[in-house]
VOBA-1610 file (N, C-alpha, C; in pm, whole numbers, padded with zeros to 5 digits, always signed):
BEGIN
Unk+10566+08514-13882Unk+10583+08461-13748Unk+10730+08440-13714Unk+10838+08404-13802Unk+10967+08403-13778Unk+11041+08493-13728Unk+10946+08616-13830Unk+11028+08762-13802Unk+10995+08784-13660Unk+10882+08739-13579Unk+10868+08806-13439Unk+10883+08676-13324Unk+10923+08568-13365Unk+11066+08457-13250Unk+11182+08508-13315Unk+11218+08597-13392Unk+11343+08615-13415Unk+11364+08756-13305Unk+11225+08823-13332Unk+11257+09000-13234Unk+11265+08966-13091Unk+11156+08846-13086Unk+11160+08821-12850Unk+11286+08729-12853Unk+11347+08662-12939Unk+11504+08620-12865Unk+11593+08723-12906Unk+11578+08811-12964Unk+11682+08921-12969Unk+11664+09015-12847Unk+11498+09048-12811Unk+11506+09117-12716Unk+11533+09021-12525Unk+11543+08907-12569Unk+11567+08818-12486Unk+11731+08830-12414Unk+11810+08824-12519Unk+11944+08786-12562Unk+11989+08939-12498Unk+11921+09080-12492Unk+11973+09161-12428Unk+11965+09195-12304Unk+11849+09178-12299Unk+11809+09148-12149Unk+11924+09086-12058Unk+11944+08919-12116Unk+12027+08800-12047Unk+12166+08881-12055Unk+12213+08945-12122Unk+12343+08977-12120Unk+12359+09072-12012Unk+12287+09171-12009Unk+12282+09297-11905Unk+12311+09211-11752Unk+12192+09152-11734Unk+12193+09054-11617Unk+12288+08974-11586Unk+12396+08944-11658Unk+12488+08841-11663Unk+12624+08946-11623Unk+12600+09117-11627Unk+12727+09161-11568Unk+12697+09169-11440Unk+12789+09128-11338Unk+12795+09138-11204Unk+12876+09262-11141Unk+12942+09280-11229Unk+13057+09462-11148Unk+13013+09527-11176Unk+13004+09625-11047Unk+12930+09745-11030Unk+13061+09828-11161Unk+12949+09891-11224Unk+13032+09986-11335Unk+12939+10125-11299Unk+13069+10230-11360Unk+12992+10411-11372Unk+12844+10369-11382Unk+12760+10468-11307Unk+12604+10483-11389Unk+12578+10561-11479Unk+12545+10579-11588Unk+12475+10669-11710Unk+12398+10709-11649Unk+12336+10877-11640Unk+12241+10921-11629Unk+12150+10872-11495Unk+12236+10862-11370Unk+12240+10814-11199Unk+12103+10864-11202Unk+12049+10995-11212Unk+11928+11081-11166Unk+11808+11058-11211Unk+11838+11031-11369Unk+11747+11031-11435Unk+11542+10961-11381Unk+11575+10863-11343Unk+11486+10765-11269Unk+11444+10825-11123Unk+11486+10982-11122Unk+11423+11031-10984Unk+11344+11193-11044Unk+11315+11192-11156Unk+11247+11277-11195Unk+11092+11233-11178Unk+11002+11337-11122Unk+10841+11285-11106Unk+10780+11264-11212Unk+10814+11301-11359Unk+10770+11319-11482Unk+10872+11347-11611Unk+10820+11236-11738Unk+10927+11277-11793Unk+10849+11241-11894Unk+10922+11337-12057Unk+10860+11277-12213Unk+10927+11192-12275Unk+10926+11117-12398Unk+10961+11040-12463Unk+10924+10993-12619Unk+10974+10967-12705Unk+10910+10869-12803Unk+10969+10745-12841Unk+10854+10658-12928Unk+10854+10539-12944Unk+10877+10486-13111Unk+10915+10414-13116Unk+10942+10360-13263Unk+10892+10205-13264Unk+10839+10152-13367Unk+10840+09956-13320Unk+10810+09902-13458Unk+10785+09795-13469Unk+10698+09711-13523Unk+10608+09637-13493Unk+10540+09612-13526Unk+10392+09498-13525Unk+10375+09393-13571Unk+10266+09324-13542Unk+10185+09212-13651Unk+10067+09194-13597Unk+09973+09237-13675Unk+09787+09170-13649Unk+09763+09090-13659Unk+09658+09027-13520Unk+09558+08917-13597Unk+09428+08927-13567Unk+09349+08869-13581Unk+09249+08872-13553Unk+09172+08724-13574Unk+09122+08694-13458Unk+09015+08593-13483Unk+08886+08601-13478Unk+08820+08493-13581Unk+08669+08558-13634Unk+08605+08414-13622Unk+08474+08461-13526Unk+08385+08302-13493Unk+08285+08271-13641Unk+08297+08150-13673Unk+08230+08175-13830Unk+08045+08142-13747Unk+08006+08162-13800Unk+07837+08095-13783Unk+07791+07952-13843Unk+07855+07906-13936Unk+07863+07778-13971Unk+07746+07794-14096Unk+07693+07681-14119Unk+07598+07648-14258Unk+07494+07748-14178Unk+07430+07802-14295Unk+07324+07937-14249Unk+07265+07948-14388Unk+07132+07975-14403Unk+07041+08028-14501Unk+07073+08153-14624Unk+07111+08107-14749Unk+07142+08251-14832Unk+07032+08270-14901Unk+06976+08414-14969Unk+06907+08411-15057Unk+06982+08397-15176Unk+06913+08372-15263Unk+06958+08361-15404Unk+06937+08480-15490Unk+06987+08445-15580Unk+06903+08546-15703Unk+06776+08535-15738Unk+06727+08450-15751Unk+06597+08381-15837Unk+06498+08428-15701Unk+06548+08450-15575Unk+06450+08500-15415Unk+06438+08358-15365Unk+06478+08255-15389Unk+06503+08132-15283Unk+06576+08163-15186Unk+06599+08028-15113Unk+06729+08046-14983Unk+06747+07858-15024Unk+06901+07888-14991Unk+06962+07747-14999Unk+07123+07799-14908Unk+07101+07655-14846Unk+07221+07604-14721Unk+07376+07639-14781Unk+07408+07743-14760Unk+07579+07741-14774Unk+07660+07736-14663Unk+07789+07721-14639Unk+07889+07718-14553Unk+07984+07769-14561Unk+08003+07897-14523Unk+08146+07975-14541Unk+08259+07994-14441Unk+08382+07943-14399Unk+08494+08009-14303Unk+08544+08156-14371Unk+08607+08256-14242Unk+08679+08307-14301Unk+08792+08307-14151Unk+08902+08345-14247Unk+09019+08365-14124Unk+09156+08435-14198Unk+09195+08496-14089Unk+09308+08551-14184Unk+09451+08446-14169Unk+09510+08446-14295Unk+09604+08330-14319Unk+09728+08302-14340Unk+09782+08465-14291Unk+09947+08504-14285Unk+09917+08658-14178Unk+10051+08660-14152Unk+10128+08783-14069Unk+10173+08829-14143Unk+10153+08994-14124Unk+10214+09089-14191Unk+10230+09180-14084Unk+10388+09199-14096Unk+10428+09283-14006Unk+10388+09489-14030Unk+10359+09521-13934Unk+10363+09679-13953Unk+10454+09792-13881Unk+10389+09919-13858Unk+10510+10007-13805Unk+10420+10102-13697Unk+10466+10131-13577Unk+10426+10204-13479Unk+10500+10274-13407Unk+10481+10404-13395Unk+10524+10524-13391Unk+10412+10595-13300Unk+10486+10727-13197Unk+10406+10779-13104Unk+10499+10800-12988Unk+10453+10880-12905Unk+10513+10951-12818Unk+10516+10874-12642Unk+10523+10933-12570Unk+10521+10899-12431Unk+10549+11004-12278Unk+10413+10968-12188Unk+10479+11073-12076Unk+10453+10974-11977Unk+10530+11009-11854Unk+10581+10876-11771Unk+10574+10977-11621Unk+10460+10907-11563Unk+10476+10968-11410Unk+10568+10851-11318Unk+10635+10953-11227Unk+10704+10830-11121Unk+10634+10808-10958Unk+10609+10744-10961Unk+10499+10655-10853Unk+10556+10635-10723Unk+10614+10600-10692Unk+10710+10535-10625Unk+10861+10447-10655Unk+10959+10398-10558Unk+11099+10381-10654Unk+11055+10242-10763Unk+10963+10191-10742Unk+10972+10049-10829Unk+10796+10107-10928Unk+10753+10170-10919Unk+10643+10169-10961Unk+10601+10295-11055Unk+10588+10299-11183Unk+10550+10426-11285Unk+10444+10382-11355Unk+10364+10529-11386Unk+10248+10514-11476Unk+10264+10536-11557Unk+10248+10527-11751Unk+10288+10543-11856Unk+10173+10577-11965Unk+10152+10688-12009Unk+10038+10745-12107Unk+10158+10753-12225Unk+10100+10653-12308Unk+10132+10671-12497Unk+10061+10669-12597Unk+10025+10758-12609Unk+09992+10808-12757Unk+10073+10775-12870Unk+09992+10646-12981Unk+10062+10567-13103Unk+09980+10577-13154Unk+10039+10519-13316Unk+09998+10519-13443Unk+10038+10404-13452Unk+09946+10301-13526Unk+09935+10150-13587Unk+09958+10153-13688Unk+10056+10112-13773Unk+10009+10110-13947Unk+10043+09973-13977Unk+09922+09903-14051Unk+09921+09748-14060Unk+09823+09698-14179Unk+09875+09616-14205Unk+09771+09480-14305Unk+09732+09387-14226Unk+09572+09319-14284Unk+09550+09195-14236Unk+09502+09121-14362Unk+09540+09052-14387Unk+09490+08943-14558Unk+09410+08827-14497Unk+09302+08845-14529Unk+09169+08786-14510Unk+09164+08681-14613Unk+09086+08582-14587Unk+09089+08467-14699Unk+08902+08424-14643Unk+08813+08411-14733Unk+08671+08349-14693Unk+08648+08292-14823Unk+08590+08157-14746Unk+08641+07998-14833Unk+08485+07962-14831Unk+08379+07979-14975Unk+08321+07902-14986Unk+08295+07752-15016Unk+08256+07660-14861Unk+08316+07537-14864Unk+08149+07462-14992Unk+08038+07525-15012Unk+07945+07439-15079Unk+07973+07474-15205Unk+08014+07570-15253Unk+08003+07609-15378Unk+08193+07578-15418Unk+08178+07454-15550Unk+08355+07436-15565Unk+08360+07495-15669Unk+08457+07476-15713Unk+08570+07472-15821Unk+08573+07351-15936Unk+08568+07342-16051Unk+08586+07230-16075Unk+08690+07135-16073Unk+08813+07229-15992Unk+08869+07142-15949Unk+08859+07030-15848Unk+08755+07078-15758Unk+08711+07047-15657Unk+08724+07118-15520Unk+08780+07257-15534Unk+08868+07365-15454Unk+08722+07411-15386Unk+08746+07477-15265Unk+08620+07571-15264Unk+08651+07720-15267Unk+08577+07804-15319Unk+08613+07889-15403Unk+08613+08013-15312Unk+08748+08081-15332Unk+08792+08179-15224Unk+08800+08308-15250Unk+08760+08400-15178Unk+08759+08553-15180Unk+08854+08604-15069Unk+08913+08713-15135Unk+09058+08768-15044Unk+08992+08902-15016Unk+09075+08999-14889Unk+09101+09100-14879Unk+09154+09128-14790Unk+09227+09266-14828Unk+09403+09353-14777Unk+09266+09417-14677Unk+09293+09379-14578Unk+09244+09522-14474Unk+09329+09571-14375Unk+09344+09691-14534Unk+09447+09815-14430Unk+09419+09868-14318Unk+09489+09875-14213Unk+09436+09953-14077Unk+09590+10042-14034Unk+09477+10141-13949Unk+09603+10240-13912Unk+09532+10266-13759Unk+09538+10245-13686Unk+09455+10227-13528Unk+09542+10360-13486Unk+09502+10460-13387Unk+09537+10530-13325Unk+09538+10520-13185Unk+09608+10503-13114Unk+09554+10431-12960Unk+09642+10556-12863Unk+09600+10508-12746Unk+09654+10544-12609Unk+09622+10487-12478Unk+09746+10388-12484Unk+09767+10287-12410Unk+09805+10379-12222Unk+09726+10323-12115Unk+09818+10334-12010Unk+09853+10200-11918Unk+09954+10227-11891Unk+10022+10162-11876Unk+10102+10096-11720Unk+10061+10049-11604Unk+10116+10055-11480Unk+10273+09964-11513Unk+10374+10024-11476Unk+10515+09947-11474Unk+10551+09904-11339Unk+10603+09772-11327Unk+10712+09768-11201Unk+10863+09717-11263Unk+10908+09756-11193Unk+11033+09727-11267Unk+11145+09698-11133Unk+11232+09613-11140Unk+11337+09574-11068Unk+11438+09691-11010Unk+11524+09673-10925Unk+11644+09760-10870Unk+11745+09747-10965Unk+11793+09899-11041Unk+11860+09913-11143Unk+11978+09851-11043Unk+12074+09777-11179Unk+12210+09709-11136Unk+12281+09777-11272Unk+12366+09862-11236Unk+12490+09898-11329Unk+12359+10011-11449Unk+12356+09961-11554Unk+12304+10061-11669Unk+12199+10009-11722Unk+12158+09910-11655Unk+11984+09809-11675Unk+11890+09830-11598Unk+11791+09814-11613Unk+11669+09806-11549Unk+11550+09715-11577Unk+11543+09596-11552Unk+11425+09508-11663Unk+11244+09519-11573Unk+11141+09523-11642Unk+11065+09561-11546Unk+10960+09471-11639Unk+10855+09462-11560Unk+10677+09397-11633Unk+10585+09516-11681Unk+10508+09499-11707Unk+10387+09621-11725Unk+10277+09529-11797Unk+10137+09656-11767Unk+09978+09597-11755Unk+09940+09696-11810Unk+09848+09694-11880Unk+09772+09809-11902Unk+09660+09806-11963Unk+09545+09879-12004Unk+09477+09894-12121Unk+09473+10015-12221Unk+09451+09936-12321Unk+09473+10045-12461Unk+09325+10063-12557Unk+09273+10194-12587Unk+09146+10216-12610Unk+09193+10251-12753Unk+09152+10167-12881Unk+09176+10202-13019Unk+09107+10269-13134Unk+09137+10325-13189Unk+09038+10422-13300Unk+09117+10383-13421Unk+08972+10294-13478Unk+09023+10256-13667Unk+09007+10365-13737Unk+09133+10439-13814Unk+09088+10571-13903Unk+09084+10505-14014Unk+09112+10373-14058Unk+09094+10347-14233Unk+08982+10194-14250Unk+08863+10194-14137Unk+08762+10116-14223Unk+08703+10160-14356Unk+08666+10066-14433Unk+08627+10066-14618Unk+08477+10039-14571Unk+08420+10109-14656Unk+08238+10051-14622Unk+08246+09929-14742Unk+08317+09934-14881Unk+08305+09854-14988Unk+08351+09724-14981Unk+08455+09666-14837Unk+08499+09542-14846Unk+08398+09454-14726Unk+08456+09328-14760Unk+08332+09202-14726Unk+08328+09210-14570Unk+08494+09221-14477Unk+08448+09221-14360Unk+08508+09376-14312Unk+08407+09416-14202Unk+08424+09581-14168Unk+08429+09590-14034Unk+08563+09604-13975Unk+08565+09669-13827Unk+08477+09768-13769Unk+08466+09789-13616Unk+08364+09876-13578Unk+08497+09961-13547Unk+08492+10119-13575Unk+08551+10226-13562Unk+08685+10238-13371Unk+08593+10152-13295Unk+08611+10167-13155Unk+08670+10009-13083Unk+08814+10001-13074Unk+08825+09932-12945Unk+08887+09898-12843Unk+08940+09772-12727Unk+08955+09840-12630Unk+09003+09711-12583Unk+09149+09693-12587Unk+09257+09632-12550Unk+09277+09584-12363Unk+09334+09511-12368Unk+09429+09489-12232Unk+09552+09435-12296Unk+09705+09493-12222Unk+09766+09466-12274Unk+09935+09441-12171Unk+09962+09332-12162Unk+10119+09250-12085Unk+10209+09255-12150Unk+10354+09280-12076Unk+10458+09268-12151Unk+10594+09308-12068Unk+10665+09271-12133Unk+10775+09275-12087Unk+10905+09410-12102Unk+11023+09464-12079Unk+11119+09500-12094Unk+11238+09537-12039Unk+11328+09621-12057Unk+11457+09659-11986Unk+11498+09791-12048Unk+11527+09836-11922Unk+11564+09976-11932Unk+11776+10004-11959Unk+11756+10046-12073Unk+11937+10053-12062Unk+11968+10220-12093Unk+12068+10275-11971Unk+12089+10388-11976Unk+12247+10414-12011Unk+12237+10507-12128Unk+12345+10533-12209Unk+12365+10670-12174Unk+12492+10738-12266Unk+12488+10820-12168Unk+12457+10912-12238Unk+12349+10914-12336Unk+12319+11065-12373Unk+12154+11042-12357Unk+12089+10945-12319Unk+11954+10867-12345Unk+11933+10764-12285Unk+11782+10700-12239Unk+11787+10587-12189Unk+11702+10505-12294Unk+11737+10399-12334Unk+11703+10297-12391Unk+11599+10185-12381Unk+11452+10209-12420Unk+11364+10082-12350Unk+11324+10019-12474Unk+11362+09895-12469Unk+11305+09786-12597Unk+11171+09739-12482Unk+11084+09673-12569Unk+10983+09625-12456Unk+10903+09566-12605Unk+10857+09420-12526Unk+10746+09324-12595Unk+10616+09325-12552Unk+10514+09335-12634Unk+10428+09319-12571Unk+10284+09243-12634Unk+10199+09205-12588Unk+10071+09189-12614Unk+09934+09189-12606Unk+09881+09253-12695Unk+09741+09264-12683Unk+09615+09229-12708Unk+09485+09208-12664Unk+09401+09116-12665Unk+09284+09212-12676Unk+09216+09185-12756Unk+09081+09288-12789Unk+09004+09201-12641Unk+08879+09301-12602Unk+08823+09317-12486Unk+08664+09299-12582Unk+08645+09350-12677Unk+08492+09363-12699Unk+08478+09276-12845Unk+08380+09271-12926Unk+08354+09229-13023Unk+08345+09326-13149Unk+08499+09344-13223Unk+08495+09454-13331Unk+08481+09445-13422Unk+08397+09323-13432Unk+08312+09341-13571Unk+08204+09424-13618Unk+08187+09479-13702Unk+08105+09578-13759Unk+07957+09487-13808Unk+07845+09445-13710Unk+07748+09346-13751Unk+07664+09364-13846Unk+07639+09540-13896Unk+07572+09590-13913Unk+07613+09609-14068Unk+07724+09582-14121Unk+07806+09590-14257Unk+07723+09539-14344Unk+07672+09406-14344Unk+07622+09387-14463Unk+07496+09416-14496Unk+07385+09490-14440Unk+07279+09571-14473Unk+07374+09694-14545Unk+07424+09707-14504Unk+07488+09845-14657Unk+07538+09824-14744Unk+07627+09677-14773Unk+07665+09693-14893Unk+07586+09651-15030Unk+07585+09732-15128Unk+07509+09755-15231Unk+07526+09618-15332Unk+07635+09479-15325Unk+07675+09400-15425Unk+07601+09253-15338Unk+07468+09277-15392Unk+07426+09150-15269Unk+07487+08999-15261Unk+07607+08996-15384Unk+07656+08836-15389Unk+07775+08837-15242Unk+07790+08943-15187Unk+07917+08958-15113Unk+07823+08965-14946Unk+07684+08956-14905Unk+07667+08980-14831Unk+07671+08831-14747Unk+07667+08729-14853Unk+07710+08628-14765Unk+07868+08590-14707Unk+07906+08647-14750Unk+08045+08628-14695Unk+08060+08693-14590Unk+07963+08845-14596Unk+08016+08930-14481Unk+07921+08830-14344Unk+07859+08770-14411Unk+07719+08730-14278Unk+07799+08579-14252Unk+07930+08527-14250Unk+07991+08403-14223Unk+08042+08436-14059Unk+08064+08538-14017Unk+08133+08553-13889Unk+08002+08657-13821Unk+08013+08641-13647Unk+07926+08723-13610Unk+08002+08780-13467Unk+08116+08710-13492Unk+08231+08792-13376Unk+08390+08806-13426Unk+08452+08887-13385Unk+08586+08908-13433Unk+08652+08945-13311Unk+08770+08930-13296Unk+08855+08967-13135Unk+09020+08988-13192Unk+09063+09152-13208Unk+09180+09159-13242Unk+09267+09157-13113Unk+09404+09119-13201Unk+09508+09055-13135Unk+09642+09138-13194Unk+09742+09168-13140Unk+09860+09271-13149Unk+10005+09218-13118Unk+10084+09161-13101Unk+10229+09172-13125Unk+10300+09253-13145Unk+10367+09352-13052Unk+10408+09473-13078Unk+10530+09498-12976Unk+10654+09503-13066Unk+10784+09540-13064Unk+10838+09656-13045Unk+10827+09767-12896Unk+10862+09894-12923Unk+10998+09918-12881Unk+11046+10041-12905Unk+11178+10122-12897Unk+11139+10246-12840Unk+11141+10291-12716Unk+11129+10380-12624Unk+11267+10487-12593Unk+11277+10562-12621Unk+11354+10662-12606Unk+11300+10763-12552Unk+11423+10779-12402Unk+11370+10902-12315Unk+11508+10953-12240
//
């Protein structure tokens, strides 16, 4: 979490400076912003989260074919930053207004923690099961921009959009399992700085899962029946995105 209040006041801090020159200086690349269409790529970083509604105390079977009352949370319990990469084509709309199709690649961790609270430890701990769930999401975000009247070699603008995601690395063998499909809305901020061989877009943003991507259906398949209560502790999940890009066009 440090690492990303450290990236929005850096991308803050450039922004404020741009805005803070008042003399008209040369323009970089005057035209550029009157082309109807243009390509690009993107570079960034990330961080996932995801939140997961638990179901609370619920019925397990046993071994022996009883059922007895357990209580499991799960939640994930650190940030881990990732890397996103992908391209960009940019229609021009009108002078304040562009549409933006990007095609990215997600590559990320999420470290899962599910805390059986009835069954302890003799320490008195309740006894916890981990897992790394690697994800690599493939998306293509669009994107509506408005953006301000360039002053000197800046441009700072808002943008909206939604982003439709494809998980290529769900595991059928771990406790909790994404559904393959989902489907973002996503706000944010940036500034356009034109140099003079390239124009420069840092941009923040965030995203909010739209559907429920939990995979409900996971623990009828997995074959290790002590793990199906853990998978049966949550019955909704809603991912969440932090994402730091570098736009070059």
């Amino acid at each position: 979490m440090k690492q990303i209040i450290s990236l929005i006041v850096l991308l803050c801090a450039l922004c404020h400076s741009g805005v803070q020159a008042q003399e008209r200086r040369v323009q970089n690349r005057p035209y550029t912003d009157l082309r109807p269409f243009h390509f690009g790529v993107v570079i960034g970083t990330h961080a996932q989260d995801v939140d997961f509604r638990n179901v609370g105390p619920r019925l397990v079977e046993t071994e022996e074919g009883g059922m007895v009352e357990k209580t499991i949370v799960t939640d994930q319990d650190r940030w881990d930053m990732g890397f996103t990469v992908g391209v960009l084509g940019e229609f021009r709309l009108s002078q304040f207004f562009q549409l933006r199709i990007a095609p990215a690649l997600h590559f990320g961790t999420r470290h899962l923690t599910l805390r059986n609270l009835t069954d302890l430890t003799p320490e008195g701990l309740p006894i916890e099961q981990h897992q790394e769930m690697k994800t690599a999401y493939m998306s293509s975000a669009f994107d509506l921009i408005f953006a301000a009247p360039r002053f000197n070699n800046h441009r700072p603008y808002i943008m909206a959009g939604v982003n439709p995601l494809v998980n290529l690395s769900a595991k059928s063998d771990d406790y909790i399992k994404l559904k393959p499909f989902d489907l973002c809305v996503e706000v944010g901020v940036g500034c356009d700085f034109y140099l003079p061989f390239f124009k420069l877009r840092p941009e923040l943003k965030f995203m909010y899962g739209l559907t429920n991507s939990l995979d409900t259906k996971h623990a009828d398949q997995l074959k290790d029946k002590n793990m199906r209560m853990y998978t049966q502790s949550v019955d909704k999940a809603t991912t969440k995105m932090v994402v730091l890009s570098f736009y070059f066009e």
